[in-house]
C-alpha positions in Angstrom: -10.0 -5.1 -6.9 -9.8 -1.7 -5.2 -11.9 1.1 -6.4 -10.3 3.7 -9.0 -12.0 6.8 -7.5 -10.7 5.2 -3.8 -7.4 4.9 -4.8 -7.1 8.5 -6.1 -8.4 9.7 -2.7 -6.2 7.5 -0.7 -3.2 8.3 -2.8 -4.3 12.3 -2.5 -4.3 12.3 1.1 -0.7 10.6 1.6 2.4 13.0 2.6 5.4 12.7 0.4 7.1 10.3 2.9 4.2 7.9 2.9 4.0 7.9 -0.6 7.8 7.4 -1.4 7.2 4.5 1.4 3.8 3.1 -0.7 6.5 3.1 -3.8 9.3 1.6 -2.6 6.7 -1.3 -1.2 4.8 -1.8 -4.7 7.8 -2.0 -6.3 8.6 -5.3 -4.8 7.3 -8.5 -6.0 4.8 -10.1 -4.2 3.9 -10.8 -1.8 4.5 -7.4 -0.8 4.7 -7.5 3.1 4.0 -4.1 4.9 4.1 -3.0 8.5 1.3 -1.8 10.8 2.0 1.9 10.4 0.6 4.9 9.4 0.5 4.1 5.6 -1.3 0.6 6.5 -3.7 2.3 8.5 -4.2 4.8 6.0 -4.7 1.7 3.5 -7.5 0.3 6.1 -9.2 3.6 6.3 -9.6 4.8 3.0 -11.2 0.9 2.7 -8.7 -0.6 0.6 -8.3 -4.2 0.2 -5.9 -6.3 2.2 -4.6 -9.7 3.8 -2.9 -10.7 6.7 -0.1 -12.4 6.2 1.8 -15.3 9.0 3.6 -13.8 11.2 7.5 -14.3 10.6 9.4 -12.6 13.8 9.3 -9.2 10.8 7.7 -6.7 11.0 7.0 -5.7 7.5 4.7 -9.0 7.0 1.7 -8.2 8.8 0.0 -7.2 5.7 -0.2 -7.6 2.1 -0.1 -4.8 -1.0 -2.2 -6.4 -3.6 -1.2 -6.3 -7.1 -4.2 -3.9 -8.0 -3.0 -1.4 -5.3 0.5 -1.7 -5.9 0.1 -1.5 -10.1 -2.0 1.7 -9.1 1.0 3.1 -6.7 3.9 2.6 -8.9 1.8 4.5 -12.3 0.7 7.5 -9.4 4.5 7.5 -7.9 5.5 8.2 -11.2 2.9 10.5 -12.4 4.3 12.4 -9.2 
């Protein structure tokens, strides 16, 4: 489970784009594959939980939202 106070810091320090992205990704059902970008590494640096997920030939499932983060998301993005 990620950190409250971590979240609100990683979630401060996202652009609009990133966050809109960070929306539309917790608003899918899990597993909730994600890219190695920008809002992943952001995700990594800000020490946020994650898993790696099999490799498929796509892109987008590198790396898994958790439930936590993505619960935490979807309230911010609509706070927003």
């Amino acid at each position: 489970m990620a950190d409250e106070h971590v979240l609100q810091s990683w979630w401060a320090g996202l652009t609009p784009e990133q966050r809109e992205r960070a929306v539309t990704i917790a608003s899918g059902p899990a597993p909730r594959g994600m890219a190695i970008d920008d809002l992943t590494a952001s995700m990594i640096l800000a020490g946020l939980p994650t898993s790696r997920l099999v490799w498929t030939g796509q892109s987008e499932h590198l790396l898994e939202m958790f439930d936590d983060i993505a619960a935490f998301v979807v309230a911010a993005g609509g706070a927003s």
